[in-house]
N, C-alpha and C positions, 0 to 999 in steps of 0.2 A: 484545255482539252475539250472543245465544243463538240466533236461530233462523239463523246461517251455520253452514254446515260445510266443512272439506274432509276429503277423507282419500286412502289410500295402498294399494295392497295387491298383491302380486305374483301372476300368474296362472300355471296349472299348465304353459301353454305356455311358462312365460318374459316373457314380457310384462310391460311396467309400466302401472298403470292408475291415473290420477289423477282425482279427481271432486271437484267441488265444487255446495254447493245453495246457493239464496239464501233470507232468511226468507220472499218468496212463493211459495216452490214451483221456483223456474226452477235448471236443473240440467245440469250440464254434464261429459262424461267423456271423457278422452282417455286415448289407450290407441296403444303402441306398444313396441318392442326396445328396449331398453337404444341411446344413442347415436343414435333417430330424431329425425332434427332437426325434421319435421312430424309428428306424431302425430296418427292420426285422432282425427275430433273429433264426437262425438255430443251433441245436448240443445237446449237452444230456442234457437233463432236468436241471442234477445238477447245470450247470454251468449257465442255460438261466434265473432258478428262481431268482439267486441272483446279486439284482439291483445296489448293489454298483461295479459288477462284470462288467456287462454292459453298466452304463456308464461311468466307466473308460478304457474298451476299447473301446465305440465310442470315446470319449475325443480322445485317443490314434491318432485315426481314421482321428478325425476332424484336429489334428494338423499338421499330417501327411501331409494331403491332401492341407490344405496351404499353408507348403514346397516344395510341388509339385508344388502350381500353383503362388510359388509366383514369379519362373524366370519373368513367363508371364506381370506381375502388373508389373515389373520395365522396363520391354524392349518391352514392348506394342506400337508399332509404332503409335496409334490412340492413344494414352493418349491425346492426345497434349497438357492439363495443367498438367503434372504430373508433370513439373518442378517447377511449378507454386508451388504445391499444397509443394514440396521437401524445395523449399526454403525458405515458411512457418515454415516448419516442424523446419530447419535451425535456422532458428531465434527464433522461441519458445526454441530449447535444449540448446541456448545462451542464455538464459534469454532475448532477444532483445523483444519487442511485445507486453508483457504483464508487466503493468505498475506496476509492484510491486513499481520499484522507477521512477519515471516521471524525464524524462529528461526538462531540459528549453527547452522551443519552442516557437515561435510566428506564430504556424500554427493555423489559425481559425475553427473552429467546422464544418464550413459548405463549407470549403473550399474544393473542388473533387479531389479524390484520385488520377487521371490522371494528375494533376498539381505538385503534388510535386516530386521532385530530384529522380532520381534512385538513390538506395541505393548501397551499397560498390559490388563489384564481391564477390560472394561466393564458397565455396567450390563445389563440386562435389557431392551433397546432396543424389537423388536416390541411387547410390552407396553404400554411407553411412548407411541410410538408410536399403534397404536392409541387409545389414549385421546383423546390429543390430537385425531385425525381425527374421532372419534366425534362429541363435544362439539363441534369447528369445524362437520361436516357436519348436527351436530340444530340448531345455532344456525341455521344457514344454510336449513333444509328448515324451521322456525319461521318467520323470516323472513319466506320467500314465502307461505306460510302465512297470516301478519297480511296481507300486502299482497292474498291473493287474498280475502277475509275482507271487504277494506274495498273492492273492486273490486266486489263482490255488490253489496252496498249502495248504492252510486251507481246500478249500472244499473238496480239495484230499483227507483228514484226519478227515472230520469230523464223531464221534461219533453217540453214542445213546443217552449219556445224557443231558435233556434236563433241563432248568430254567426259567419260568415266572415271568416275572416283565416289568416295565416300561423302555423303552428303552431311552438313553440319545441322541440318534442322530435324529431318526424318530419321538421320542415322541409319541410314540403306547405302549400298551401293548403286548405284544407280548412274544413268546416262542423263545429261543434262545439256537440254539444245542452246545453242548462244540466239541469242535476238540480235538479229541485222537491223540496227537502228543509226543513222547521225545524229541523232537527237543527245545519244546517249553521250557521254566524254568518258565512258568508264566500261568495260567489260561485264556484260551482264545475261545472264544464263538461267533457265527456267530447269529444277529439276523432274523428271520425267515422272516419280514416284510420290512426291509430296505436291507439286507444281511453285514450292518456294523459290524466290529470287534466287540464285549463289554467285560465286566468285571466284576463282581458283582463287586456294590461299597464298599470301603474302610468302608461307614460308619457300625457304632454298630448295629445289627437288622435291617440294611435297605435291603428291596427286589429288589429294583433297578439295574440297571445295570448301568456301567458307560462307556463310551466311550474306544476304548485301540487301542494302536498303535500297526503299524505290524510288529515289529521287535519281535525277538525271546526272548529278555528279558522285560519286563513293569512290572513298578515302580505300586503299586495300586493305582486309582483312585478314584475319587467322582463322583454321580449321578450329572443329571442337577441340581437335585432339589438342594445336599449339595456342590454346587459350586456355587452356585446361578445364575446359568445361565438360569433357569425357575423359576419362582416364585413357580408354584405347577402343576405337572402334572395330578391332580383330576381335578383343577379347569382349564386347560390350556385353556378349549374350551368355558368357560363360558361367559354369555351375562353383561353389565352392563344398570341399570337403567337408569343414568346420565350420561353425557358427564366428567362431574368432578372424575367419581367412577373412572377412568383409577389407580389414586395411591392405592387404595382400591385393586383394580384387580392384582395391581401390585405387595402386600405384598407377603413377603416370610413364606411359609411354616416349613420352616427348614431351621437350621443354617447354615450358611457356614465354612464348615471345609475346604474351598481350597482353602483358602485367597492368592490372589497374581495371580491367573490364570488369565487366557486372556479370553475375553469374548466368549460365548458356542460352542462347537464344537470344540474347541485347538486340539484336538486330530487328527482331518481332517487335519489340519494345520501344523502337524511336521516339525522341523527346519529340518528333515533328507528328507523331501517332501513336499516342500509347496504346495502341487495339492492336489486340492478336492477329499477325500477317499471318506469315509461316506458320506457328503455331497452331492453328486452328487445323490444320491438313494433317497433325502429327497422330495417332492411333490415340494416342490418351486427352480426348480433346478438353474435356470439361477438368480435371481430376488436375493435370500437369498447369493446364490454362492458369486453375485458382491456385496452386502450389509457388510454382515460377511469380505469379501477379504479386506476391508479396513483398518483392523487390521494386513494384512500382507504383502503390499504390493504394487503396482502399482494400486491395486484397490481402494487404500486412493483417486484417481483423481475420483472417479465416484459414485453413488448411486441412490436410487431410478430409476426410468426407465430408469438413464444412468447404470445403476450398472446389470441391468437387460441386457441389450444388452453387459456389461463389462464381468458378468458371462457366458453369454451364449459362447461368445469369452476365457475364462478360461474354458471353457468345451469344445473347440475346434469346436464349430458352429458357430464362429462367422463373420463379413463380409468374405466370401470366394469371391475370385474372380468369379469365375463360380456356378451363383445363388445363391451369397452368400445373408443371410438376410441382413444385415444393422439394421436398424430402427423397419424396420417392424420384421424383427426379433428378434428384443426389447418385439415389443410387443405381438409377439408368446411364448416366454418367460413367462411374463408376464402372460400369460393365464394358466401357471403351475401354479403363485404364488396367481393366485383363488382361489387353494385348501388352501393355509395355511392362508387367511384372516380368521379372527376369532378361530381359532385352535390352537393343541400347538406349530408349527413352529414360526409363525404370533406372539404369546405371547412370544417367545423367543428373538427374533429378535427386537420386543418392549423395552423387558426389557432390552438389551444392549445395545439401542439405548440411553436410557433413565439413562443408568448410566454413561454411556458417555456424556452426554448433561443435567447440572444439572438446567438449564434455564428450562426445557422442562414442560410445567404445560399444563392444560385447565382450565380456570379460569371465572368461573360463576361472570358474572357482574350484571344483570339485570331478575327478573321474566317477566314473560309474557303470552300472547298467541299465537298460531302458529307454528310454525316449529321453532325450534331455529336456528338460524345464529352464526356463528365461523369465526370470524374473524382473519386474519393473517398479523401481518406486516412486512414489509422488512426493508430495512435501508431511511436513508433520509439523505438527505445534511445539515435538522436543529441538531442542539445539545439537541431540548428537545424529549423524546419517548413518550408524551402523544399520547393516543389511541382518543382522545377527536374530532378531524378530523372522522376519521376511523367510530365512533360509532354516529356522525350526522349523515354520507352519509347512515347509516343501518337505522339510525330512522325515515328519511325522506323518504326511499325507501321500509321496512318492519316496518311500526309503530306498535309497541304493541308488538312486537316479541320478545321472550327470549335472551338472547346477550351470548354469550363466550369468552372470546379473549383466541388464541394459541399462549401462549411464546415458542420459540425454537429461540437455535442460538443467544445468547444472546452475546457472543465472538466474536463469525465468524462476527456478523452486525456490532457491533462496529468498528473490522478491516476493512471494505470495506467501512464505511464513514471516515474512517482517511483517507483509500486511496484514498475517492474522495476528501478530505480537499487539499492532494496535487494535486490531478487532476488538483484542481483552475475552476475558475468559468470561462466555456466558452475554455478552451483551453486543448490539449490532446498532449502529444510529437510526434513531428513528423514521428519519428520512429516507436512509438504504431501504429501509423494509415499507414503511408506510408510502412513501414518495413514491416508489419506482414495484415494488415486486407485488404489491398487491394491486396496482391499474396496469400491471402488464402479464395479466393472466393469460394463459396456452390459446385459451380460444379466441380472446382482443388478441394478442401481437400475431394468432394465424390471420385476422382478416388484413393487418396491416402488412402484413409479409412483403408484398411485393414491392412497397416504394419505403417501407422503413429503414433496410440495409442502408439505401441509396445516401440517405440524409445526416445516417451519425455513425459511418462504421470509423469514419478517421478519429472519433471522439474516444471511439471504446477501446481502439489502439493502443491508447495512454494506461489504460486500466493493468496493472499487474497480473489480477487475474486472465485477463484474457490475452495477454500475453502469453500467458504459460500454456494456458489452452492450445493455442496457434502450436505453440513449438509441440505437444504433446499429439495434437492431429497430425503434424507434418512428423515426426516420429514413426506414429502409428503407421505412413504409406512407407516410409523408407522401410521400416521393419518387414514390411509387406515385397515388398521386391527385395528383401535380402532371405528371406522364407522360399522366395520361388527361385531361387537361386541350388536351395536346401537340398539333398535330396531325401530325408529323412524326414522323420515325424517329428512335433516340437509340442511340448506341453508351455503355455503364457500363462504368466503369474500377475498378477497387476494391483497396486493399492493405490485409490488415490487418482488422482490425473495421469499414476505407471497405469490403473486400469483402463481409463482414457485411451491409453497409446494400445492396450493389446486389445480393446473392442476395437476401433479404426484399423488396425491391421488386419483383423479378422472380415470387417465388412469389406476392405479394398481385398483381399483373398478370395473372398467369395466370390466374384466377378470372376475366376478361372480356375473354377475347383481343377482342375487338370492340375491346377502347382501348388492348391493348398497343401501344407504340410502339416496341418496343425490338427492332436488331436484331443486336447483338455485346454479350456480358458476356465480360470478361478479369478475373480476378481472379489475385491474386499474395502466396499467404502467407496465403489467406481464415481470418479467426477463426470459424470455424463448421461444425458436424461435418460428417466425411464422408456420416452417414446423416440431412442434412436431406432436403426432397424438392426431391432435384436433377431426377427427370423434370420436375415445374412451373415450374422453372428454364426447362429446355429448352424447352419448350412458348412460354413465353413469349415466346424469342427468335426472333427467324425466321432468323439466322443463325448463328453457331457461339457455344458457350459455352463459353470455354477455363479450365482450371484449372491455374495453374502451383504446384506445390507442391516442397519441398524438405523430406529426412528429418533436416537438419543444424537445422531451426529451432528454437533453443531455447526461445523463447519460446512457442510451439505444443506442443513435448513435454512444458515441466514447468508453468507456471503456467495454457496453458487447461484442460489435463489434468485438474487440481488442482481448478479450477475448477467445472469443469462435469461434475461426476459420474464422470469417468472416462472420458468421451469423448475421440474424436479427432477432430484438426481434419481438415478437407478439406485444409486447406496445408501439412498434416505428412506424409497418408499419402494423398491424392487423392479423389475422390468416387464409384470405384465403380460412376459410372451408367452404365447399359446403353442410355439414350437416344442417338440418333445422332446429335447435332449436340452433346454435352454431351464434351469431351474434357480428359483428366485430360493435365496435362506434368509430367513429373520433370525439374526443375532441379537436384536436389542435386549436382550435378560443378561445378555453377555460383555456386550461391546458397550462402553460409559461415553464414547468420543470418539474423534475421528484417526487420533492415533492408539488405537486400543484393539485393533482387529486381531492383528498375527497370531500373540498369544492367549487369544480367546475363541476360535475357532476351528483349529482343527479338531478332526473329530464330528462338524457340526455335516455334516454333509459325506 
């Protein structure tokens, strides 16, 4: 394709400025800050209407622009933890850090990371490092690159003739123009609402379109609906009565004829391009991007509001050195994926969640009065899973109240208390703690943020813990489109990485208070840092958000510690926030551990 171009180029203000031409002439430039999730958009109509067109060349834009700054992030004379934060990096891509297998140790729980041994000389880590980002980040700014290249080209050629039907990427109705091409051997159609490729689907009499990849040849395909990637696109936006209807909601309209596919959207996903086509044009760009990504890739390490700040990083906005978002641009992200709570993205991303994860129920315990309460559990260090704890500390705190309990992660929990079985009672390898969580404190792995994902998220994949993590984020947003579904008010209960799933429900909630329903979050022991964004928390509930935390939990000091860069949990040292309805409780006189909450805190709050 000689006569497309794109290209890249950084302006004296700062700004990044992405452009792409087609071989007749039509031209298109966007230009915005590091982190602008709409970037203005200059050039001929054809090219500006079509949104799969646009944000695969900001994508383009954003990855570009990292390349550029990322000399600066490794040879930044003021990092001054950036080695700190490298040698972290080091030890996680060795498997060192994260206790998958616990070495012997006789180092104590509460012994200070400043007393134990300096660990062996390491390599030359930044360096390293670097590299690896480099080549991830030009792979991936390539990528979108080909895909905005072969976007030109369709709209070069598109036609008069046009076809209504349900679209398989945006889940709209929509009119979709065919492209008058020889080029092509195969039926290929732009839809008008997302600008994603389609295909009328393979099936008999179905109006549908299905998803189609951009190369010149494509095998026929099936609609969401006859792949079962959506339950039913009539119903996708529909409300349910009960918290229990979710499997009712969930039934399939139509059979699937495309047994053996990957779950919705494969077609985004080509082995010939794994970077977001279609995808990127859908309303929930960053949030669904890193959700779905976990079927292909480096995204398997992230979900829920980490998958959200993952995507937004796969779409090339992600921490940039120079105003990049981070976090908070998690949860900017996040505020696209408002739009698909309750709707057919939101039901998509449900249903895959849920065929993946065959634990995943809501399960009516008890009638009542009041708002009903959903409870959620984590793991525990005992061998029995009675809910019988959990549903005192509801009945003594909400008496009379309808009950639910959320099973999810019925795999992932069991893996994370075998691995606390070897943890052992009271003791952590010296190396988890000394190796990895004391040189990879908050403020080193903040300066390394932007190219450390890059280099070891496939490593950490393997880790138990962060497994359960992933499934526990990705909980947290289904539960979140299953709430905006609600029409009613819901009190979340959560112990553990259950508190995990109902903070992440709450901050993807918050992004459209219009369908929060939620008006009490109690968490107890929550696995997840103090500095997530607990105002969004708040926000979401309309009545108080209590955090019960205890400084005795071991499981919180040494293995999420370990874990997770050097962080702290919310349920070890409290959450910090200065929101008014968001309140931190210290149980430690109370709670001896981390399965000791239930029956030691009602009453405390």
């Amino acid at each position: 394709m000689p006569g497309e171009a794109v290209w890249f180029r950084k302006s004296d203000d700062g700004s990044t400025v992405a452009e792409a031409r087609s071989a007749k002439g039509l031209k298109l430039t966007l230009t915005g800050m590091p982190g602008d999730l709409e970037p203005q958009a200059v050039g001929d109509d054809r090219l500006k209407r079509n949104a799969t067109l646009c944000h695969n060349l900001w994508a383009y834009g954003g990855f570009e622009r990292q390349l550029a700054d990322l000399p600066d992030l490794v040879d930044d004379p003021d990092a001054s933890n950036i080695q700190d934060a490298a040698d972290a990096a080091a030890d996680l891509a060795s498997g060192v850090g994260l206790p998958a297998v616990i070495p012997d140790s006789d180092v104590p729980l509460d012994q200070d990371d400043d007393e134990l041994p300096p660990d062996p000389e390491l390599v030359d880590v930044p360096e390293l490092v670097g590299r690896k980002a480099r080549a991830a980040l030009q792979k991936k700014a390539d990528g979108h690159a080909r895909v905005v290249k072969k976007m030109v080209v369709l709209i070069d050629e598109l036609g008069e003739e046009t076809h209504e039907g349900w679209c398989s990427n945006c889940f709209n109705k929509s009119v979709h123009r065919k492209v008058a091409s020889a080029r092509l051997r195969s039926n290929t159609y732009l839809c008008e609402d997302c600008g994603a490729p389609t295909d009328k689907c393979a099936a008999p009499r179905c109006t549908n379109m299905a998803n189609r990849s951009l190369g010149t040849l494509h095998l026929p395909g099936f609609c969401a609906e006859h792949s079962h990637d959506l339950p039913s696109f009539e119903r996708a936006n529909d409300q349910i009565e009960r918290l229990d209807d979710i499997k009712t909601f969930l039934k399939y309209d139509k059979p699937n004829l495309a047994r053996g596919t990957q779950l919705g959207l494969t077609a985004v996903f080509t082995a010939g391009a794994a970077f977001p086509l279609a995808l990127a044009a859908a309303p929930a760009v960053g949030g669904v991007v890193g959700v779905l990504a976990s079927k292909f890739g480096a995204g398997a390490t992230l979900a829920g509001a980490a998958a959200v700040n993952h995507g937004l990083a796969i779409l090339g906005f992600g921490t940039i050195a120079a105003g990049g978002l981070g976090m908070a641009g998690g949860t900017m992200v996040v505020s696209a994926v408002g739009a698909a709570l309750g709707g057919g993205l939101g039901a998509s991303v449900t249903n895959s969640y849920v065929r993946g994860d065959k634990s995943f129920k809501i399960e009516f315990l008890r009638e009542g009065n009041g708002v009903p309460v959903i409870i959620a559990r984590g793991f525990t260090t005992e061998k029995s899973i009675d809910w019988w704890q959990a549903v005192d500390f509801v009945e003594k705190t909400y008496p009379g109240h309808p009950i639910y309990l959320l099973n999810w992660g019925s795999k992932e929990l069991a893996d994370v208390a075998i691995l606390m079985g070897k943890v052992g009672a009271g003791q952590v390898g010296k190396t988890a703690v000394g190796g990895f969580a004391k040189r990879a404190g908050k403020k080193a792995a903040a300066k390394l943020n932007p190219i450390l994902p890059v280099a070891i998220a496939a490593d950490v994949a393997k880790n138990p813990w962060h497994v359960a993590r992933v499934r526990a984020d990705k909980t947290g947003v289904i539960l979140a489109d299953i709430l905006a579904r609600y029409d009613n008010e819901v009190i979340l209960v959560g112990h553990s990485l259950g508190g995990r799933v109902m903070a992440t429900a709450a901050q993807a909630a918050s992004t459209n208070l219009r369908k929060s329903r939620i008006r009490d979050i109690r968490l107890a022991g929550a696995a997840i840092g103090a500095t997530f964004d607990w105002d969004a928390v708040g926000r979401a509930a309309s009545g108080v958000v209590v955090n019960y935390f205890s400084k005795n939990d071991s499981v919180l000091k040494t293995l999420y510690r370990a874990a997770e860069f050097g962080s702290i949990a919310a349920g070890l040292a409290g959450t910090g926030s200065a929101a008014s309805n968001v309140h931190d409780v210290d149980v430690s006189d109370k709670v001896p551990n981390h399965s000791a909450y239930w029956l030691n805190i009602a009453g405390a709050f």
